[in-house]
mmCIF file as gemmi writes it, N, C-alpha and C atoms, coordinates in Angstrom:
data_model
loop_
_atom_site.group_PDB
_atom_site.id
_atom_site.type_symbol
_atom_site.label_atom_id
_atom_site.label_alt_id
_atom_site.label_comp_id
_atom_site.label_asym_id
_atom_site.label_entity_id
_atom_site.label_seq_id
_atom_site.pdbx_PDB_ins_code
_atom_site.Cartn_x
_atom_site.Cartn_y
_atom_site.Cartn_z
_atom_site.occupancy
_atom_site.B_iso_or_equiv
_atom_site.pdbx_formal_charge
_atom_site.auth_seq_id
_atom_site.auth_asym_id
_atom_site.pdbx_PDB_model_num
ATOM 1 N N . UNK Axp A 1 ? 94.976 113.673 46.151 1 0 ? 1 A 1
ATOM 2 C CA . UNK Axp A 1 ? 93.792 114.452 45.823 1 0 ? 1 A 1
ATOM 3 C C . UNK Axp A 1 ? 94.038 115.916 46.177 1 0 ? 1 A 1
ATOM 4 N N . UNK Axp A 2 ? 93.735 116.725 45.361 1 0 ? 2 A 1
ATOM 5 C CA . UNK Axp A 2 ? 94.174 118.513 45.639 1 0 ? 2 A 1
ATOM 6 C C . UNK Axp A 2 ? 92.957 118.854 46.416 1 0 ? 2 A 1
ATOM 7 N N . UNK Axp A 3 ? 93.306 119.857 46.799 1 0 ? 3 A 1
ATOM 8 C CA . UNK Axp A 3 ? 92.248 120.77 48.036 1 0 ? 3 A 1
ATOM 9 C C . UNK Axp A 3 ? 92.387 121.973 47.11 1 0 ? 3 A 1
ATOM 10 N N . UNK Axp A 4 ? 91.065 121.999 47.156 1 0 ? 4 A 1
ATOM 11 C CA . UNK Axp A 4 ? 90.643 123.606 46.643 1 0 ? 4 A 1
ATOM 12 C C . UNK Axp A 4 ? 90.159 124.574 47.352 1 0 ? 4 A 1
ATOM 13 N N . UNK Axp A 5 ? 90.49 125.873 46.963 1 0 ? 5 A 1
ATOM 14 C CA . UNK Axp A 5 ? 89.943 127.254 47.542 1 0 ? 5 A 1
ATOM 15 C C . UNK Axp A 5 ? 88.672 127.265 48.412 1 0 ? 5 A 1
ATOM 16 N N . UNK Axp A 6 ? 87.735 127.046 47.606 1 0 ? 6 A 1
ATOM 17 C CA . UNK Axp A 6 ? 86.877 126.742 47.651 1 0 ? 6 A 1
ATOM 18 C C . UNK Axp A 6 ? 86.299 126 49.134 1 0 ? 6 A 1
ATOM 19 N N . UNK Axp A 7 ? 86.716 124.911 49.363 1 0 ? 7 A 1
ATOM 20 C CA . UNK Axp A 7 ? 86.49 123.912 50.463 1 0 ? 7 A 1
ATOM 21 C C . UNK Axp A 7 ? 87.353 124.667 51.708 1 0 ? 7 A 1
ATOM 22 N N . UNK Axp A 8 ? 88.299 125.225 51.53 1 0 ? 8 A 1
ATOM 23 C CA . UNK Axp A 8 ? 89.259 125.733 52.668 1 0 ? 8 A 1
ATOM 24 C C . UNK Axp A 8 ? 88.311 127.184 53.218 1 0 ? 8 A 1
ATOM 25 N N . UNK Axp A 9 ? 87.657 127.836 51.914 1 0 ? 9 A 1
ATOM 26 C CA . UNK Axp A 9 ? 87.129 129.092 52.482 1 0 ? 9 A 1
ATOM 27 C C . UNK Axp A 9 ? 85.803 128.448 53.313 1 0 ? 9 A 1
ATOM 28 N N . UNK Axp A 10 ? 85.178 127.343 52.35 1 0 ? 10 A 1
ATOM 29 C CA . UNK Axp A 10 ? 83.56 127.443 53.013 1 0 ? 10 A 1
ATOM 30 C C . UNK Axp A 10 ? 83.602 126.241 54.628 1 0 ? 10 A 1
ATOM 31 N N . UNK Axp A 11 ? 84.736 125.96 54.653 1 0 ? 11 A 1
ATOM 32 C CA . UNK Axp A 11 ? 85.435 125.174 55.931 1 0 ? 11 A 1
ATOM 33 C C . UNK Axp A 11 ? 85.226 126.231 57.369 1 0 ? 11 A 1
ATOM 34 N N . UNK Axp A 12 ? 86.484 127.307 56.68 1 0 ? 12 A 1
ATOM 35 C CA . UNK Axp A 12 ? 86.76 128.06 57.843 1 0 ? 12 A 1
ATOM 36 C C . UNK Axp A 12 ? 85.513 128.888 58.171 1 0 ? 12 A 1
ATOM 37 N N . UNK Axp A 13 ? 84.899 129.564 57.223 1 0 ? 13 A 1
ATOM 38 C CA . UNK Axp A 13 ? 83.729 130.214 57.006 1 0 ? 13 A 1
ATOM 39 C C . UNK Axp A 13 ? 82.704 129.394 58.186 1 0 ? 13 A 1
ATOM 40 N N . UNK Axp A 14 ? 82.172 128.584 57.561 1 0 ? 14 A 1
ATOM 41 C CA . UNK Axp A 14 ? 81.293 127.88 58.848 1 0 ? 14 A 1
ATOM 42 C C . UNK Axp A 14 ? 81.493 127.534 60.312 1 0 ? 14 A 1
ATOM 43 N N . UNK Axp A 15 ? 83.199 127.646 60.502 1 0 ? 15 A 1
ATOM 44 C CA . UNK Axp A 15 ? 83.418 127.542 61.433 1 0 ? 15 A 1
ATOM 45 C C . UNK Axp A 15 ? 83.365 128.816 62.845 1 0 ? 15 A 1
ATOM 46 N N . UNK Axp A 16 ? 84.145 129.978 61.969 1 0 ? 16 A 1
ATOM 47 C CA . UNK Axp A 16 ? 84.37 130.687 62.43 1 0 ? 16 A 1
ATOM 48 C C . UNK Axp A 16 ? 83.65 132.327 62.111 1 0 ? 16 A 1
ATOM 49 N N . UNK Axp A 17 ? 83.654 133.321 62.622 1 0 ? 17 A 1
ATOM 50 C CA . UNK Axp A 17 ? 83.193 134.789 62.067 1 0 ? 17 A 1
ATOM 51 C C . UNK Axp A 17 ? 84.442 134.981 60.703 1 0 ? 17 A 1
ATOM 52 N N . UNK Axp A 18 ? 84.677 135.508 60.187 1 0 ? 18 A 1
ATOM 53 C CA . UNK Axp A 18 ? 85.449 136.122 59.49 1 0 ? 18 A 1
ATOM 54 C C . UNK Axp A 18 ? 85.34 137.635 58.686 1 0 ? 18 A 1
ATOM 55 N N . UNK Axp A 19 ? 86.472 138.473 59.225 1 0 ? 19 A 1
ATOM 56 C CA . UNK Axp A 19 ? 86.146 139.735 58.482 1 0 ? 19 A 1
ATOM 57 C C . UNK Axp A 19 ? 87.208 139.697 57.357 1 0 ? 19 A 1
ATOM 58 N N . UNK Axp A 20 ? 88.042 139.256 57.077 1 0 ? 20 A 1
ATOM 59 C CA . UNK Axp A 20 ? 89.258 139.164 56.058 1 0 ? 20 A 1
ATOM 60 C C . UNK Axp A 20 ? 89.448 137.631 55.855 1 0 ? 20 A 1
ATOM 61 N N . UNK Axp A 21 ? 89.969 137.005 54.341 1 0 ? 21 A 1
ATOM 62 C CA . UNK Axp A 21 ? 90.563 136.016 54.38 1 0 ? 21 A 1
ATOM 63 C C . UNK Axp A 21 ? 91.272 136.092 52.858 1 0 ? 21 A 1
ATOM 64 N N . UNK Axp A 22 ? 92.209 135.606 52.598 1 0 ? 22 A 1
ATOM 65 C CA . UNK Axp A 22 ? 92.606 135.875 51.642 1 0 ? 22 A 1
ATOM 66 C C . UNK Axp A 22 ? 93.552 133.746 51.993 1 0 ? 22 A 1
ATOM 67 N N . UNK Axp A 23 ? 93.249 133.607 50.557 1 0 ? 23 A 1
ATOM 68 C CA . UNK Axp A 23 ? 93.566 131.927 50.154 1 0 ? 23 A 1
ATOM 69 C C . UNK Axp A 23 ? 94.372 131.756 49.049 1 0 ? 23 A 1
ATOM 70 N N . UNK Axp A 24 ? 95.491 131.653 49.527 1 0 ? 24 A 1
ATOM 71 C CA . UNK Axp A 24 ? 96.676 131.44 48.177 1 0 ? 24 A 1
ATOM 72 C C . UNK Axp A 24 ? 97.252 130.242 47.54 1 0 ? 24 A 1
ATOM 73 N N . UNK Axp A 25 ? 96.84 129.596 46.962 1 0 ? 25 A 1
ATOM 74 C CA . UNK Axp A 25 ? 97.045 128.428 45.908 1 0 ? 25 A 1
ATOM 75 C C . UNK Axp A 25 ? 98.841 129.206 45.682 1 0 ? 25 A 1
ATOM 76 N N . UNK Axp A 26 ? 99.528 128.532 46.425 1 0 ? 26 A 1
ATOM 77 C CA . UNK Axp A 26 ? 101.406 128.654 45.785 1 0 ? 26 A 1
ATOM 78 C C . UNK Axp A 26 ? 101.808 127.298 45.056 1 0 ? 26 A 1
ATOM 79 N N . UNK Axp A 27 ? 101.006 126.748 44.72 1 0 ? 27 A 1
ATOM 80 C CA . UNK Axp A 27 ? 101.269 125.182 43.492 1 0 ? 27 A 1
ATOM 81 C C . UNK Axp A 27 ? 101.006 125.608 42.901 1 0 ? 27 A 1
ATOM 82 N N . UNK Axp A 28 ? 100.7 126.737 42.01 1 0 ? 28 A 1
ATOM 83 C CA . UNK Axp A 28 ? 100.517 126.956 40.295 1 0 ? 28 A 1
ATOM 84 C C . UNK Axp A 28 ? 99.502 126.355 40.173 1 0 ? 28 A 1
ATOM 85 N N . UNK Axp A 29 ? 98.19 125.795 40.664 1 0 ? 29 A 1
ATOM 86 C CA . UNK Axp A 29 ? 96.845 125.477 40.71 1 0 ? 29 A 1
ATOM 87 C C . UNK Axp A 29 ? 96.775 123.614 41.354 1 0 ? 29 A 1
ATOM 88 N N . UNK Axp A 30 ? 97.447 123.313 40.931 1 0 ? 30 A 1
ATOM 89 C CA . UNK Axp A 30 ? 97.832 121.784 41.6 1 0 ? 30 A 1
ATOM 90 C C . UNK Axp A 30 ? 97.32 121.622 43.394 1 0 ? 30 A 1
ATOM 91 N N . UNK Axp A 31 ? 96.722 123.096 43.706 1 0 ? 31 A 1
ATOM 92 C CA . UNK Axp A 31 ? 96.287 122.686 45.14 1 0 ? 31 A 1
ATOM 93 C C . UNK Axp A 31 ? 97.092 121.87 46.398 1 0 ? 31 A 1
ATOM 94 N N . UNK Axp A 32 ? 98.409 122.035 46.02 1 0 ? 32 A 1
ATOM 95 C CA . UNK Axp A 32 ? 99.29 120.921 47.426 1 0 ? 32 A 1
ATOM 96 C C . UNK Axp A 32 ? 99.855 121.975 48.552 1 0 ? 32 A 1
ATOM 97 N N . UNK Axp A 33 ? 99.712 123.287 48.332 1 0 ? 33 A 1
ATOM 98 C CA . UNK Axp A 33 ? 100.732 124.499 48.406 1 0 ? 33 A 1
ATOM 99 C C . UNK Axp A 33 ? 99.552 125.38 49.16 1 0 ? 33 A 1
ATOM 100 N N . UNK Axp A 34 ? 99.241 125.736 49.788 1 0 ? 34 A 1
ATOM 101 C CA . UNK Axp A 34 ? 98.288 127.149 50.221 1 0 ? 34 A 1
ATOM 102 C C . UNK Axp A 34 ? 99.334 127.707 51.425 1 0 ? 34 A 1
ATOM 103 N N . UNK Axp A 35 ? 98.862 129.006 51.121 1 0 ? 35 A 1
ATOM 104 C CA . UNK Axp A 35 ? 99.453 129.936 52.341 1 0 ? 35 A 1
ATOM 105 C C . UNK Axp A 35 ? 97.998 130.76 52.202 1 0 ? 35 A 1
ATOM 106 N N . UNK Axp A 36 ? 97.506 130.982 53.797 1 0 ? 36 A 1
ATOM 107 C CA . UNK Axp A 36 ? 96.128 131.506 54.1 1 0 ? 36 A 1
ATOM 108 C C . UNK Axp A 36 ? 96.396 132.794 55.24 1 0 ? 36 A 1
ATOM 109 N N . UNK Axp A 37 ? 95.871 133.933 55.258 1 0 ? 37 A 1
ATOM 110 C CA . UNK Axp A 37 ? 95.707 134.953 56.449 1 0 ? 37 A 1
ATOM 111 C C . UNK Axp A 37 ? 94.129 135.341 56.587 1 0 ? 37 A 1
ATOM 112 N N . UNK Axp A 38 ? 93.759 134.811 57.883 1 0 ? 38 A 1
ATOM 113 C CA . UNK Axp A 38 ? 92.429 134.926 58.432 1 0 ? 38 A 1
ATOM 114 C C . UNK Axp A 38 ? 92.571 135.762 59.656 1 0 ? 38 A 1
ATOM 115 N N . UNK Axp A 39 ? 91.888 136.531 59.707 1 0 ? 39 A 1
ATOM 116 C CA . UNK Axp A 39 ? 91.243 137.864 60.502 1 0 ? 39 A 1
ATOM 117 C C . UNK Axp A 39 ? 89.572 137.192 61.028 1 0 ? 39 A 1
ATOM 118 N N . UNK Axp A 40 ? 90.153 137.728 62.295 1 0 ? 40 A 1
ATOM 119 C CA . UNK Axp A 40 ? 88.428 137.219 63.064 1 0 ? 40 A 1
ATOM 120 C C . UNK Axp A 40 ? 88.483 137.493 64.24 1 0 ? 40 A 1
ATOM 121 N N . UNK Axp A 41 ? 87.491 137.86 64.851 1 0 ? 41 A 1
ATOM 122 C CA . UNK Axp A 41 ? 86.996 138.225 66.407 1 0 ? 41 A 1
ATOM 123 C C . UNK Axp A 41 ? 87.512 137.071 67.264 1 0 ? 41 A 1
ATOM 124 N N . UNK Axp A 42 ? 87.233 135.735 66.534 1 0 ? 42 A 1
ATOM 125 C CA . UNK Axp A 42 ? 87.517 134.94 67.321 1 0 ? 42 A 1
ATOM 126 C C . UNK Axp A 42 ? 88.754 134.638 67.841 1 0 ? 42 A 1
ATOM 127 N N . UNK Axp A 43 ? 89.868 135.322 67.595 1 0 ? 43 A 1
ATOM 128 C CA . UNK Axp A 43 ? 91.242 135.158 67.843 1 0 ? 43 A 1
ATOM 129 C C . UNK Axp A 43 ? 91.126 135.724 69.149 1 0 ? 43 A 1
ATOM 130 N N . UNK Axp A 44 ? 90.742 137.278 69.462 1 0 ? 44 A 1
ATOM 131 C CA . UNK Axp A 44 ? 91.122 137.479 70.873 1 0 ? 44 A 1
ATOM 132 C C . UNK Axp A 44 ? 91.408 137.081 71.609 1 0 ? 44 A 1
ATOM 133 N N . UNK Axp A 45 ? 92.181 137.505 72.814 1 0 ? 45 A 1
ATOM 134 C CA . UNK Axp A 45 ? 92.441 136.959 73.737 1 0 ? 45 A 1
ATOM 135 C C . UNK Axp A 45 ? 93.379 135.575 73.188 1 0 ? 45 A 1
ATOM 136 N N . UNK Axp A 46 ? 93.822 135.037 72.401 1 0 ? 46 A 1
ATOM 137 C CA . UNK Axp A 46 ? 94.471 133.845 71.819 1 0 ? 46 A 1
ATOM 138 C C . UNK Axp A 46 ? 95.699 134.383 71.854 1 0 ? 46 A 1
ATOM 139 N N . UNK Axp A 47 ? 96.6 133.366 71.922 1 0 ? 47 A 1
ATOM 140 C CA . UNK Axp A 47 ? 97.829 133.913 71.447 1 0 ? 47 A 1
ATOM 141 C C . UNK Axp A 47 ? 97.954 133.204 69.83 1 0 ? 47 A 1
ATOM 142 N N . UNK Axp A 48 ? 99.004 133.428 68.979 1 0 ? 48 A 1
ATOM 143 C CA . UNK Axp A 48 ? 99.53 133.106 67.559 1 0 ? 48 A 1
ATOM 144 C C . UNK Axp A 48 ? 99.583 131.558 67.502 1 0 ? 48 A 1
ATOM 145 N N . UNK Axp A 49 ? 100.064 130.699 68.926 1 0 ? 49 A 1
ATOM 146 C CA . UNK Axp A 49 ? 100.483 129.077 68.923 1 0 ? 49 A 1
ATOM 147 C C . UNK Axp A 49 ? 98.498 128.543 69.018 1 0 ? 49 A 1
ATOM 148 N N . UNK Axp A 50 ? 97.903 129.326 70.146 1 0 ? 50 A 1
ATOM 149 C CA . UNK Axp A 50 ? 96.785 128.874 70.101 1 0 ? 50 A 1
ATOM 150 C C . UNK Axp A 50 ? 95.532 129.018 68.665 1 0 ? 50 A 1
ATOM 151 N N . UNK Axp A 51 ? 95.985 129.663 68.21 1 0 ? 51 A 1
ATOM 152 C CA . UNK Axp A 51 ? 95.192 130.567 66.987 1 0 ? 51 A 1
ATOM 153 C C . UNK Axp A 51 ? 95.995 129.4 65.464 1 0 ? 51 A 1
ATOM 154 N N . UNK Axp A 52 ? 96.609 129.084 65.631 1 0 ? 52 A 1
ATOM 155 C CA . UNK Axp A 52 ? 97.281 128.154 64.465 1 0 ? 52 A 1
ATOM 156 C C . UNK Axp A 52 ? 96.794 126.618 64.901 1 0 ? 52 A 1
ATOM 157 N N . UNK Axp A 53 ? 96.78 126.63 66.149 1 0 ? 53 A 1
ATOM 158 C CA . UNK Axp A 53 ? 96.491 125.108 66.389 1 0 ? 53 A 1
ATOM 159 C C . UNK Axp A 53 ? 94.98 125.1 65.998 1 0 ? 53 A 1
ATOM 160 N N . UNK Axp A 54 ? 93.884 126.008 66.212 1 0 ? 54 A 1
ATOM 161 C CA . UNK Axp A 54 ? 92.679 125.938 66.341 1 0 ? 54 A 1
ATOM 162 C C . UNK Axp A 54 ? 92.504 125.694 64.837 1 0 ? 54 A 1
ATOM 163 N N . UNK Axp A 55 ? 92.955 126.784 64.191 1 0 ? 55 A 1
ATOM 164 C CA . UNK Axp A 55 ? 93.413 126.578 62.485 1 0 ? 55 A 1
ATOM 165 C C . UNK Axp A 55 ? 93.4 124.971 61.658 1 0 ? 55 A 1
ATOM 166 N N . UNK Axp A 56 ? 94.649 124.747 62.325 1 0 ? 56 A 1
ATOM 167 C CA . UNK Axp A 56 ? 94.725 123.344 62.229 1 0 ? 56 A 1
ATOM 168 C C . UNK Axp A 56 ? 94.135 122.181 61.935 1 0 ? 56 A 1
ATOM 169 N N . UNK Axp A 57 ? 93.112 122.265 63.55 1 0 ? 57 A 1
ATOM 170 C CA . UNK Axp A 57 ? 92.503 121.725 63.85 1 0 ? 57 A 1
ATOM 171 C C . UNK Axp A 57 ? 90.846 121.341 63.027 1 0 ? 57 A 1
ATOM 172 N N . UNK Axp A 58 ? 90.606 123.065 62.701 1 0 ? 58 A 1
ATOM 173 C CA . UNK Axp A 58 ? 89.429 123.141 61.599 1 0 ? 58 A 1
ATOM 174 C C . UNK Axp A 58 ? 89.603 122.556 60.302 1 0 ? 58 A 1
ATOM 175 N N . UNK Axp A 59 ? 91.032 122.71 60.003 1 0 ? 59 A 1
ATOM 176 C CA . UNK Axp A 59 ? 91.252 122.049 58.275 1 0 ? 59 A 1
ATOM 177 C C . UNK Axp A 59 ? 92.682 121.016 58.167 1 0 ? 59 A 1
ATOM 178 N N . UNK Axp A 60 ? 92.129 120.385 59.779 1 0 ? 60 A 1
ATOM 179 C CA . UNK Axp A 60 ? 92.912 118.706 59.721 1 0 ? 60 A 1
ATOM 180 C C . UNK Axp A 60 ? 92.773 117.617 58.488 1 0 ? 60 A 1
ATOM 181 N N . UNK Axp A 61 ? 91.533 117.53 57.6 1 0 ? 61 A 1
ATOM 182 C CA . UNK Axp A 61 ? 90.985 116.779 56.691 1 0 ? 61 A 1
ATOM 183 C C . UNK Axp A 61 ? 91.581 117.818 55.405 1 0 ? 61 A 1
ATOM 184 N N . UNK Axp A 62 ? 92.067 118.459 54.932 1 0 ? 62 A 1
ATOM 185 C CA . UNK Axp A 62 ? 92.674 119.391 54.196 1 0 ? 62 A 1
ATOM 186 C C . UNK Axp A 62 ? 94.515 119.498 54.05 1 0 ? 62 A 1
ATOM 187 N N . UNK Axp A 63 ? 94.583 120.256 55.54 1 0 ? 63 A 1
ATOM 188 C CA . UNK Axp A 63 ? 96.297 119.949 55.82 1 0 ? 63 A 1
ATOM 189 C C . UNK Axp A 63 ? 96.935 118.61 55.278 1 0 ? 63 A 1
ATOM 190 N N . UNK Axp A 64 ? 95.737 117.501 55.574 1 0 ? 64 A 1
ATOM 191 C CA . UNK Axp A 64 ? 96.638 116.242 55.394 1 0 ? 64 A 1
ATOM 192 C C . UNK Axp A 64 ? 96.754 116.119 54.118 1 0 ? 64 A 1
ATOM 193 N N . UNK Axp A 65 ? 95.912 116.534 52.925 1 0 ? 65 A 1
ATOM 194 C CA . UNK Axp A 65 ? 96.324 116.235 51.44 1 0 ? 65 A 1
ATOM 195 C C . UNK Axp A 65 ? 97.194 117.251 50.745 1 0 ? 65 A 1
ATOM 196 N N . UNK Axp A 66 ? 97.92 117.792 51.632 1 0 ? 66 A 1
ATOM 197 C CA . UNK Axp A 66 ? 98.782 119.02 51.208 1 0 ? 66 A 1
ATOM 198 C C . UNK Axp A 66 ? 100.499 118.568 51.23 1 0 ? 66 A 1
ATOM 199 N N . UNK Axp A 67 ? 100.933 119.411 50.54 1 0 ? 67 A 1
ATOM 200 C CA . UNK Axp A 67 ? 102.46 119.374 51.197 1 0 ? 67 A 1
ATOM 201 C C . UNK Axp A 67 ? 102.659 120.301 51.767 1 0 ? 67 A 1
ATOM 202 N N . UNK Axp A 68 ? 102.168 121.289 51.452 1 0 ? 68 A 1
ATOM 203 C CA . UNK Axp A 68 ? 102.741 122.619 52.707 1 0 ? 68 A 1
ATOM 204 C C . UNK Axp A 68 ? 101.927 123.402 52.937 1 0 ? 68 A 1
ATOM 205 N N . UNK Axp A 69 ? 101.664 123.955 54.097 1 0 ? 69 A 1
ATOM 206 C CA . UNK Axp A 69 ? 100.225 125.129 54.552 1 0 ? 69 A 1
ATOM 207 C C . UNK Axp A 69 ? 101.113 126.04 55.475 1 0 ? 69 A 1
ATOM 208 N N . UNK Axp A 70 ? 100.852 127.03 55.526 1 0 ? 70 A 1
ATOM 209 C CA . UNK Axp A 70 ? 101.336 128.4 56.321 1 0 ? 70 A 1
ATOM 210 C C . UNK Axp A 70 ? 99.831 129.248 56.652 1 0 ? 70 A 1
ATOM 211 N N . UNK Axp A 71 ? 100.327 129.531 57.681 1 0 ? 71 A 1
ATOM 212 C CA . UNK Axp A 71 ? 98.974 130.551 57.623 1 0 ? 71 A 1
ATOM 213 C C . UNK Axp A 71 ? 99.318 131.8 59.098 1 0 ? 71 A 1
ATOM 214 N N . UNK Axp A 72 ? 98.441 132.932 58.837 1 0 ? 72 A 1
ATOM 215 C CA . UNK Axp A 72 ? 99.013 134.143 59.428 1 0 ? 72 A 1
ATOM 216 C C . UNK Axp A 72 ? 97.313 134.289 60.097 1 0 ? 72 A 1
ATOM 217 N N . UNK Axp A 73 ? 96.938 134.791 61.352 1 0 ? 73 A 1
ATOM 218 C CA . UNK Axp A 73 ? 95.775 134.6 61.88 1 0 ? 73 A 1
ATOM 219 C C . UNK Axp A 73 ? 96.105 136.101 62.641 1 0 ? 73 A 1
ATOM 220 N N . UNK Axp A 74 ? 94.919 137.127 62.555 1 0 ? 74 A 1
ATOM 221 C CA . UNK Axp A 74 ? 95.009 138.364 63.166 1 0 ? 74 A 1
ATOM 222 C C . UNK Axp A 74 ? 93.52 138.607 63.443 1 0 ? 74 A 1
ATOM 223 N N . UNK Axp A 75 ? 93.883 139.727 64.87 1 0 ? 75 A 1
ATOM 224 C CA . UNK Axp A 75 ? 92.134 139.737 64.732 1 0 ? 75 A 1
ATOM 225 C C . UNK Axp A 75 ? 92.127 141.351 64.107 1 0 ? 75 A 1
ATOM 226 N N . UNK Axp A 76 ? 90.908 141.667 63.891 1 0 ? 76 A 1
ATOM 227 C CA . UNK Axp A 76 ? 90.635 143.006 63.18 1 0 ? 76 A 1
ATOM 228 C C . UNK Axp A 76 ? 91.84 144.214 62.892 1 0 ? 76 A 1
ATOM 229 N N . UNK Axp A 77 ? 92.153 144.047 64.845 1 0 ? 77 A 1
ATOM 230 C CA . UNK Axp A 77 ? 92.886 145.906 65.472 1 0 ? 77 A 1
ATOM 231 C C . UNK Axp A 77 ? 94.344 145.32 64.773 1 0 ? 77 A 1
ATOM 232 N N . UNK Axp A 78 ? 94.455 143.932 65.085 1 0 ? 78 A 1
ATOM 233 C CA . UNK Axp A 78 ? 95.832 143.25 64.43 1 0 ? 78 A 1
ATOM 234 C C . UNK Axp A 78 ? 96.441 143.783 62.848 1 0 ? 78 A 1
ATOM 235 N N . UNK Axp A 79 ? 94.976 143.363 62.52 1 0 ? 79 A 1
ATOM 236 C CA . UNK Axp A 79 ? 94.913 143.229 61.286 1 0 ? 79 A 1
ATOM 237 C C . UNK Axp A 79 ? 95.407 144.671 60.396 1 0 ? 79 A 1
ATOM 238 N N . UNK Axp A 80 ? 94.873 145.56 60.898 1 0 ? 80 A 1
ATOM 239 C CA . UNK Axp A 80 ? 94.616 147.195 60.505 1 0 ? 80 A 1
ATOM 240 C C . UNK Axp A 80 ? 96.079 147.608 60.879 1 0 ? 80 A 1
ATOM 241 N N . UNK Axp A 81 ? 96.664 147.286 62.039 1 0 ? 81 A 1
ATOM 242 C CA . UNK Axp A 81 ? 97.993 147.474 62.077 1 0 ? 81 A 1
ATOM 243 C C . UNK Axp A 81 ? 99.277 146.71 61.073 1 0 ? 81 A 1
ATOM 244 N N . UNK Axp A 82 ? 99.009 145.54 61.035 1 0 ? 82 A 1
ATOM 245 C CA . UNK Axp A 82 ? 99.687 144.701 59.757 1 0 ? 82 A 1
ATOM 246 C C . UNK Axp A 82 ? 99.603 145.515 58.512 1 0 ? 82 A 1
ATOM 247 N N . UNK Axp A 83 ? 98.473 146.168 58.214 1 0 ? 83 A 1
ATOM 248 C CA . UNK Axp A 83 ? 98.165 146.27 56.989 1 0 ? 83 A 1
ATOM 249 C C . UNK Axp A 83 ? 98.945 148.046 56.735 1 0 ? 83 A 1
ATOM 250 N N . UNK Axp A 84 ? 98.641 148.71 57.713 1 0 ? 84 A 1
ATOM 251 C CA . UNK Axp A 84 ? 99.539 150.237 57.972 1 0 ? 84 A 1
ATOM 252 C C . UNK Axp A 84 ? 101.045 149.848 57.723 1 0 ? 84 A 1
ATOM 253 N N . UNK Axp A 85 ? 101.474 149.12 58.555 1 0 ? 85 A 1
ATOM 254 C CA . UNK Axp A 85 ? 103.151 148.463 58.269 1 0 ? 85 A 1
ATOM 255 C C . UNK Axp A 85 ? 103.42 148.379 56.515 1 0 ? 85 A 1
ATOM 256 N N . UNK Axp A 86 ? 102.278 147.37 56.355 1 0 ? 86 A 1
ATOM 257 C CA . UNK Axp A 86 ? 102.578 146.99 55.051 1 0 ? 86 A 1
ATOM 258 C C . UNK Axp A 86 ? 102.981 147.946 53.771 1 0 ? 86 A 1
ATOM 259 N N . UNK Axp A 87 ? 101.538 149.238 54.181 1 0 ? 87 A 1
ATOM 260 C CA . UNK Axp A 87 ? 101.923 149.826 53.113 1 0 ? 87 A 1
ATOM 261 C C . UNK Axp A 87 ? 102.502 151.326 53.532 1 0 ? 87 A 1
ATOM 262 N N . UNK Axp A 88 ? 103.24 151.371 54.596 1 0 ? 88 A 1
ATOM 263 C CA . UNK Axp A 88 ? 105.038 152 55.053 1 0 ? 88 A 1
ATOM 264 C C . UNK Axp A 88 ? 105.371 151.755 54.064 1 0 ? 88 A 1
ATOM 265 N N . UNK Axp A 89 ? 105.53 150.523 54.343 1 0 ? 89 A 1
ATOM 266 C CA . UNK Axp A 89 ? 107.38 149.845 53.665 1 0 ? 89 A 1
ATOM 267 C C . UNK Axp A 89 ? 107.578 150.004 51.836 1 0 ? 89 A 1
């Protein structure tokens, strides 16, 4: 069964604050494939292992109908710096 956009945004959404999220379908729409970067207050103080597990943990019923999930978790100040790098390069 595919997982859609949709269910992954209004998942994390209820779970958490969110100021950024961006949800990438990499199966060509087949839904088995997402790579996700979520920005949120709630990361602080977290480190990257704790902030992926919590992740995880919110879209355990999701991850499992997948073949592959990646995901990049920053909070705001993170975020604004990622995004300066980005458009350096």
């Amino acid at each position: 069964m595919a997982v859609d956009t949709a269910e992954l945004e209004s998942t994390l959404r209820a779970a958490i604050p969110i100021s950024h999220l961006d949800i990438i379908d990499q199966s060509n729409g087949c839904g088995e494939n997402y790579a996700i970067l979520v920005v949120s207050e709630a990361f602080e103080g977290k480190n990257t292992l704790a902030r992926h597990r919590f992740i995880n943990e919110l879209l355990k019923k999701q991850i499992a109908q997948m073949h592959a999930f990646s995901q990049k978790t920053f909070t705001p100040k993170q975020y604004e710096t990622w995004l300066a790098k980005q458009n350096s390069s």
